[in-house]
N, C-alpha and C positions, 0 to 999 in steps of 0.2 A: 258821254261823261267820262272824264279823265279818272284814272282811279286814286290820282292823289286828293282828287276831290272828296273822293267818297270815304278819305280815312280821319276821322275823327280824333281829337288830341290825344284820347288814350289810345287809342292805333297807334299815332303816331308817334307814341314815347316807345312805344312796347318794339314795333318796327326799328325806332333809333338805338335798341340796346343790343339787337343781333351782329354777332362779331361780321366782319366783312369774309365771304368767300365760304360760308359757313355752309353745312347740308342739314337742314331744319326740319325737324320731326313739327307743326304745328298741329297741336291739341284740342282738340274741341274746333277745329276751322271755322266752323260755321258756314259764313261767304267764302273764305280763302283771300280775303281781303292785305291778310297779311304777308304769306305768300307772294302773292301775284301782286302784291307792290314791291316788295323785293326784289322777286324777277327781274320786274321791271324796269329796274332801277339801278341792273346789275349787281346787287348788293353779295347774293348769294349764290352758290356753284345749282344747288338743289333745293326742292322742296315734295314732304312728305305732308299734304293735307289731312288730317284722323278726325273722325267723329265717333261715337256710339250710334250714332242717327241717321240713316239713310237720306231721311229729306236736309238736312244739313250737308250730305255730302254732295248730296244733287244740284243745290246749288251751289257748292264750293265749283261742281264739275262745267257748269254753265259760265261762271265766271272766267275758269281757267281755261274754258276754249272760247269764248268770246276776248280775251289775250291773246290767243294763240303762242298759249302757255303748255300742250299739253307735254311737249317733251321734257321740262323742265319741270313741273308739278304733276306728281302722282294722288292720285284716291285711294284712302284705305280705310275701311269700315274696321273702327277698332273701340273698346273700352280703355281707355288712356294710353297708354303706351306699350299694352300689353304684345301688340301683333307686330310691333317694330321690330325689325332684323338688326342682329351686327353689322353694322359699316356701311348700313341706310342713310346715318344721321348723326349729326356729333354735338347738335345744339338741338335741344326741346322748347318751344314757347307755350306753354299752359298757363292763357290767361282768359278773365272774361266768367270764372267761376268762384265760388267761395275758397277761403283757404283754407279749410278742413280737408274739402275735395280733392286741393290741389296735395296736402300731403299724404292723402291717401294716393293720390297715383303716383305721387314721387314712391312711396312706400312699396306699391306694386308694380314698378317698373322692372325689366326683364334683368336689365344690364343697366351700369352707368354711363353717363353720357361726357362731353368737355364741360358743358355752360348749359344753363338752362334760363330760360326769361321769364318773371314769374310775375302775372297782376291778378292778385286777390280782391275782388269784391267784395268781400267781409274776410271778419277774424283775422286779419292782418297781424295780431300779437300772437296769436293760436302759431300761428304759420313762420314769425322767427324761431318762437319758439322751437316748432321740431324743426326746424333747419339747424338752428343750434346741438340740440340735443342729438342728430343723426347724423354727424360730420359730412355739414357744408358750412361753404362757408358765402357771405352776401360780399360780392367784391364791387359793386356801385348800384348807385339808386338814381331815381328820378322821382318825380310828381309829374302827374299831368290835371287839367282842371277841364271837368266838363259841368258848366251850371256853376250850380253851388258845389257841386264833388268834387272832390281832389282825392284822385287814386292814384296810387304805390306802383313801380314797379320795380322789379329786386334781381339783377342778375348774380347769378347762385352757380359758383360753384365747388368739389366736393373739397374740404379741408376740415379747416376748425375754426371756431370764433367763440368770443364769451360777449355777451348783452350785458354790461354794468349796470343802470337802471332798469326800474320796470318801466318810464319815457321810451326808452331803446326800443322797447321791444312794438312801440307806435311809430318812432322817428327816430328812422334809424339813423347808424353816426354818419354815413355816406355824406348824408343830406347835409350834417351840418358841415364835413368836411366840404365838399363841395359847396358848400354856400345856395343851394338849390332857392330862387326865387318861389317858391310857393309852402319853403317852411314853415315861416311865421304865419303864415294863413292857416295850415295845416293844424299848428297846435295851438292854436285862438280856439278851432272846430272843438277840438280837442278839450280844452279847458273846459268848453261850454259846454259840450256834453255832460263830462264827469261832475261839474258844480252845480249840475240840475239833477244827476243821478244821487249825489252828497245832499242834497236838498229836499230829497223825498227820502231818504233814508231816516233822514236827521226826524222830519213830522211824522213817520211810523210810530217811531218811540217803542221799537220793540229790542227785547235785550239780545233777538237771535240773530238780529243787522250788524253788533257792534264790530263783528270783525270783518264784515265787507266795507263799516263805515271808516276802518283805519285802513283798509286796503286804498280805497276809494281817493283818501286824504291822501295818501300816501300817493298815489299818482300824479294827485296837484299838484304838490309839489315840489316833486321828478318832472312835471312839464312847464311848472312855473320855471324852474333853473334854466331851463332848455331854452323858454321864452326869452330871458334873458342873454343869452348867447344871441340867438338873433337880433334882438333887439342893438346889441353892439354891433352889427355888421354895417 
């Protein structure tokens, strides 16, 4: 089995957002899937595999010599990016976890990096947020669609940016800028969530909801606008 076989669309977005010729600290490896299609692919000079997990690293380490990858992918038993060296690695990918998680390791990271590739599995607004709030800055975006999911993913790096709505802080402006085909799918998801969460607020009928229920409202409507931008495309 080919390994681009084995790379699934959010692989594949997250893989397509690493700069060319880059030396890649990946986070959380797992398989090493991402990695060692790089590699493979020439994409990248190097790659640093990390897990907290032994048996994740184990098989990142079986994947990378079944490539006959090991000189170009290294193992390192690490808690995020803590055990990463100066001049190991200039691009991070942490993805594949919550984004809480992920700005706790950004948080506890030793040094800063060039670029970092970021797909959060939840809390996705949590996660511009302190990108916002901790100068970086999001300089392009993707979607990818696996199922019904449509996950983010946000190359970051360090400056500054301001989120004008609270929409933003879901869909970000990358997307619209770029015109990303999986938008409009994105915040349809979106509406339909929040207009079912505004919909059991609304039947509580208690008076300690009414300011989640104008927050709530207030989103629709920040994603209702947004709708309509793609909608004109």
């Amino acid at each position: 089995m080919s390994i681009e076989s084995m790379l699934t669309p959010r692989l594949r977005a997250i893989a397509g957002c690493v700069p060319f010729g880059a030396r890649v600290a990946d986070v959380g490896t797992d398989h090493a899937y991402i990695p060692v299609y790089l590699s493979t692919i020439g994409q990248i000079e190097s790659a640093l595999a990390m897990d907290i997990k032994p048996g994740p690293l184990l098989r990142a380490e079986q994947n990378i010599s079944r490539f006959g990858l090991q000189e170009n992918i290294k193992t390192r038993l690490s808690d995020g990016l803590k055990e990463l060296k100066p001049g190991e690695a200039d691009t991070a990918v942490i993805a594949g976890m919550g984004g809480l998680l992920i700005a706790q390791i950004l948080e506890a990271a030793p040094f800063a990096l060039d670029t970092y590739v970021l797909q959060p599995m939840t809390a996705v607004a949590e996660l511009r947020a302190y990108l916002e709030q901790n100068g970086y800055e999001i300089t392009h975006e993707v979607l990818a669609k696996e199922g019904r999911k449509i996950y983010t993913v946000l190359v970051v790096r360090h400056g500054s940016m301001k989120i004008e709505t609270p929409a933003a802080y879901l869909v970000g402006q990358k997307l619209l800028e770029n015109r990303d085909p999986l938008t409009g799918a994105l915040i349809a998801t979106l509406l339909a969530k929040y207009r079912r969460m505004l919909s059991g607020l609304r039947q509580a009928e208690r008076l300690d909801v009414s300011e989640k229920q104008t927050q709530i409202a207030d989103m629709i409507k920040s994603l209702e606008s947004l709708k309509e931008v793609c909608d004109s495309w």
